[in-house]
N, C-alpha and C positions, 0 to 999 in steps of 0.2 A: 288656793283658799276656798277649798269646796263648802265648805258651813258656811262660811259668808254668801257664795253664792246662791247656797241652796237656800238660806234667809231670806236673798233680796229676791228672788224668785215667787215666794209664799208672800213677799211684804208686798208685792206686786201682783198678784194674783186678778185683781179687775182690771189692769192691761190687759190681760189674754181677752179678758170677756166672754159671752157665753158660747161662742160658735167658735171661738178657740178653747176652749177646756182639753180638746188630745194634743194638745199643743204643749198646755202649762204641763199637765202630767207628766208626758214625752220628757218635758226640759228638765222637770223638778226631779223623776225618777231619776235619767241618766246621773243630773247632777249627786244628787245622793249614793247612787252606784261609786262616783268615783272617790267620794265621800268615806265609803266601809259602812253606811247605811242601810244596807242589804234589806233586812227587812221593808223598812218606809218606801228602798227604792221598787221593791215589789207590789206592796202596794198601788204603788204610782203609775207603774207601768198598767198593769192588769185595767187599772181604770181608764186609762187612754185607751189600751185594747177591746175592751168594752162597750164604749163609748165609739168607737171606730166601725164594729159589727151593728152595733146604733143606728148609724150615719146610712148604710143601706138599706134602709126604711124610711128614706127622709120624704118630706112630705112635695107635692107636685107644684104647689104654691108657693113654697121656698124656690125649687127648681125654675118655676117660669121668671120670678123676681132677678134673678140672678144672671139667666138668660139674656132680659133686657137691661138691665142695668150693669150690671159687672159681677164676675166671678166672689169679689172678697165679701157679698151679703152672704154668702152660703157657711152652715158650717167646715170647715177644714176634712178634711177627709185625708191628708198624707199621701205621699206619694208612694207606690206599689211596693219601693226596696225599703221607706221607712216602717211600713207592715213588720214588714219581716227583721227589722232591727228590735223593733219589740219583742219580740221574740228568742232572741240570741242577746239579749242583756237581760232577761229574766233568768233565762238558762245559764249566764256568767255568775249571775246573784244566786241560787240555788245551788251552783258548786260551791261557793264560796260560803254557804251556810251548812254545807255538808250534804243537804238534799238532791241524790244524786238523781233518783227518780224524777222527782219533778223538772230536775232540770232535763233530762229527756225529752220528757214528754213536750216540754216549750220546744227545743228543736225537731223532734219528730212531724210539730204543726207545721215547720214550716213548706214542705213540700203541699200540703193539703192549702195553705194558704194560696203559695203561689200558684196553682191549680185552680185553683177559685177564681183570683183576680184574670187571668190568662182564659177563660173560658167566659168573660164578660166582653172580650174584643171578639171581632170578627179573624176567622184563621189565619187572613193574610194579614191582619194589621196587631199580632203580638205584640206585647214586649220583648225587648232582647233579656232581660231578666227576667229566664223561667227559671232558676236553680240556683243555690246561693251552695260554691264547694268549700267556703268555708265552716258553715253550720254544720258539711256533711265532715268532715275533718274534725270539729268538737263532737260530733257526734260521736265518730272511730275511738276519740279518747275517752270518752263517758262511759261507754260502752267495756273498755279495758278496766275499768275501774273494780267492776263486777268482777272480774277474775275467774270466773267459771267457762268452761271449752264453748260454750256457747255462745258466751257474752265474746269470746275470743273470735267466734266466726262472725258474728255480728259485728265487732269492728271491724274484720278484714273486708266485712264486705259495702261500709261504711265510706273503707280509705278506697275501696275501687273506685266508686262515683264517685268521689272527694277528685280524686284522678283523674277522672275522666271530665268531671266537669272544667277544672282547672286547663286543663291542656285543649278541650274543644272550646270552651266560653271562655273561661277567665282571661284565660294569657293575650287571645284574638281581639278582645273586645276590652278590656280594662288595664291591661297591660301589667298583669299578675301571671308569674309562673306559678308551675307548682312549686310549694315550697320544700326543703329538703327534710323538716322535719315529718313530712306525710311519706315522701318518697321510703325514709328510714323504716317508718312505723309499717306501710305498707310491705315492706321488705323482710322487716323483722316476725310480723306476723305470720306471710304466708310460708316463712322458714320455719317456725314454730308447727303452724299445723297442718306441714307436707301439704300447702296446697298448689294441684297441677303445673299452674300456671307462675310456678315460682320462679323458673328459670328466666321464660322470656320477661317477669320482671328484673329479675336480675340484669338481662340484657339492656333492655333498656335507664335501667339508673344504673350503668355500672360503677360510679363513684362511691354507692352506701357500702355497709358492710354487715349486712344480714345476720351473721355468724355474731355478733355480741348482742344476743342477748340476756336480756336483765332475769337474775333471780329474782323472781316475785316475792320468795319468802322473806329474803333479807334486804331485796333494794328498790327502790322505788325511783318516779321521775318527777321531776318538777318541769313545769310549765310555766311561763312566763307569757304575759299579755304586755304589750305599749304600745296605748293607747295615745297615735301621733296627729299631731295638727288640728285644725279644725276645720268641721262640713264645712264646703260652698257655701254660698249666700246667692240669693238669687236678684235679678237685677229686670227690669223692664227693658223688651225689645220691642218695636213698634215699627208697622208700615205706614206711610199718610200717603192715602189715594184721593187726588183730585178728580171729582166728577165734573163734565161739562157745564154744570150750572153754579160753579163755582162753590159748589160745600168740598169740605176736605173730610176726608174716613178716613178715622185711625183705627187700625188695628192692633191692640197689644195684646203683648204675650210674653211672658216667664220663661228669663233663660237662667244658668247658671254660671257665678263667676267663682272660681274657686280663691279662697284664702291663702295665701302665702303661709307657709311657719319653714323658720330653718332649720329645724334636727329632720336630718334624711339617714339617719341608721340608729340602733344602739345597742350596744355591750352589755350583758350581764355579768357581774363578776360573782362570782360564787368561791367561799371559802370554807373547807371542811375544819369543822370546830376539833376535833381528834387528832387529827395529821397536819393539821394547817399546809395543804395543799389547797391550790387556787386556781381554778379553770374559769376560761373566759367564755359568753356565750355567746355569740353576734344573734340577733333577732333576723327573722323574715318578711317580708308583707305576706299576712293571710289575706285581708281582705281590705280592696282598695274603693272603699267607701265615696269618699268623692268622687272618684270615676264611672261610679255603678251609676251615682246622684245625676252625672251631667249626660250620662248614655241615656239612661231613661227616659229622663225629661223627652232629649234629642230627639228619641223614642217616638213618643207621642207630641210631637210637635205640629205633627197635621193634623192630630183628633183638636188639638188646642185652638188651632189657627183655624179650623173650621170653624167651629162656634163661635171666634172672635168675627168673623167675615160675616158669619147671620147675626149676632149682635149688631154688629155695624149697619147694617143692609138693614136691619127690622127700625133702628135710629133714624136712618137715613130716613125710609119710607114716611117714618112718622111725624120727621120735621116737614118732609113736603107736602102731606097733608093738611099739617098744619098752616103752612105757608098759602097753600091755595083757598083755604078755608078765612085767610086773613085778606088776599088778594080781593075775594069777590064779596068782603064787607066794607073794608076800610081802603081799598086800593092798592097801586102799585108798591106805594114806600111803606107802608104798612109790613106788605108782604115779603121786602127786601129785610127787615127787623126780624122779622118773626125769625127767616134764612139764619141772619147772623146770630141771636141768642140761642137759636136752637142748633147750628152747629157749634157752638163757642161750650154747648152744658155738654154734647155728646162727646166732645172730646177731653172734655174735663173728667167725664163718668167713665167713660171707655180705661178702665186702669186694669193692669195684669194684674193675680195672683202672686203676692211675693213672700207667701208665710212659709219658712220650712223649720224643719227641727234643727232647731240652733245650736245645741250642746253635743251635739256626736263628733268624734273625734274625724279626719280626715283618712286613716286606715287604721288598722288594727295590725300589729307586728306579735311574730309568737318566736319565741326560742324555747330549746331543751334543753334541760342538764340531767345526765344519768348517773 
């Protein structure tokens, strides 16, 4: 019931509040996305996106508030793969309006994004998401659209990295193979335009079958998206350290638990209106969205927990302060008070981070029919 939800989304819009606006956009877009919304959902996206490149300009005063008191006063900022999901649902919404160029152009950002974000850590402390091979695998297909020998070598060279990422990052690390229909297209391609390297792909996918391909003039492919489950939800993890003089440190921090859904496959059925012939399509996982969600995070879990340990520590310091500052006006029990209200608000305030983009599906599954 997408229109309903896309309603109670806008009828709710001062929930999000001002430091969540990429948040509401994020939710309202996608939801319209799955809506046939296309237009509105582009809108919506672009302004989260916007808003997002905003957010790295934020001011040093917001920054230190947030420091000492907790992560959720800050504006939202998304986490580094939901970047780049904005990206690849604008690029979905521009096929689907026929805007074949634009939608390029939203996937070609994404490599320049995650380049961006990756060159803000220090070398040894990346993320494991530098490259997203499913954007590069929409991309091989956008690219064929165009139909010209060029647009033709630009996919093939599209579905190599699409390959290469899949088999060195994806499969290792989020537990996504390649999928069969890149294997094909990469196959079909470099059989189309003699290139070198056709064999040893051959070798290695020797299941596909190169040799059919498609008349451009008279046939064409459909593609198929399903769009399965729903993102993670994220939950509070916390450590309590007892210090000698009796305050307890909490440290929290943002984990991810994933959401249950039970469809784990699906079938396309397709039946030719002419012949009434019916071929079945089984779908693949392209991209396993939850799992990029919970590597990530996993990712930066000690850039997280650092900061949460000098939050703590800077808390700490300043309850004892205050403690001593109560000791040598009003006395001992004075100074035992102070201890217990000021440890009892530091760990009420000390809270994780637990906003994420709510409405993206759990992976994204693609079939072909030719």
């Amino acid at each position: 019931q997408y229109e309903q939800a896309s309603s109670l989304i806008e009828q709710n819009k001062s929930y999000y509040a001002a430091k969540n606006a990429v948040l509401y956009h994020a939710d309202l877009g996608v939801m319209l996305h799955y809506g046939g919304r296309y237009r509105e959902s582009i809108a919506n996206l672009l302004q989260a996106e916007q808003q997002l490149e905003a957010l790295y300009t934020r001011s040093m005063s917001r920054q230190a508030a947030t420091f000492i008191i907790n992560d959720t006063l800050s504006p939202y900022r998304g986490e580094d793969f939901e970047g780049v999901m904005l990206n690849l649902f604008l690029a979905l919404n521009y096929l689907q309006l026929g805007q074949v160029e634009d939608a390029l152009v939203e996937a070609r950002k994404v490599d320049a994004k995650l380049n961006l974000i990756n060159s803000g850590y220090p070398p040894d402390k990346q993320n494991i998401y530098k490259e997203d091979a499913f954007v590069r695998l929409l991309m091989g297909i956008i690219y064929e659209i165009g139909g010209t020998r060029q647009d033709m070598n630009d996919a093939l060279i599209s579905y190599k990295i699409a390959a290469q990422y899949y088999e060195e990052n994806y499969y290792q690390n989020y537990g996504t193979p390649i999928p069969r229909v890149l294997q094909t297209n990469l196959l079909v391609l470099a059989h189309e335009m003699g290139a070198e390297e056709f064999n040893a792909y051959k070798e290695r996918y020797p299941a596909e079958n190169p040799e059919m391909v498609v008349d451009r003039t008279t046939q064409g492919e459909l593609y198929f998206l399903h769009y399965n489950g729903r993102s993670p939800e994220k939950i509070e993890g916390a450590i309590w350290a007892p210090m000698p003089d009796g305050y307890i440190m909490k440290i929290a921090f943002p984990q991810y638990r994933p959401r249950s859904y039970a469809i784990a496959n699906s079938v396309i059925k397709v039946k030719a209106v002419a012949s009434g012939q019916t071929v079945l399509v089984g779908t693949e996982l392209g991209e396993n969205i939850a799992a990029i969600a919970v590597q990530t995070l996993r990712d930066r879990k000690l850039r997280i927990t650092a900061k949460a340990i000098a939050r703590a520590t800077a808390k700490y310091l300043a309850v004892k302060a205050a403690e001593e500052a109560a000791r040598k006006e009003h006395g001992e029990k004075q100074a035992n008070l102070v201890r217990l209200l000021g440890n009892i608000g530091s760990m009420m305030l000390e809270r994780a981070d637990l906003r994420s983009w709510q409405t993206l599906p759990a992976e994204i599954r693609i079939g072909k029919c030719v």
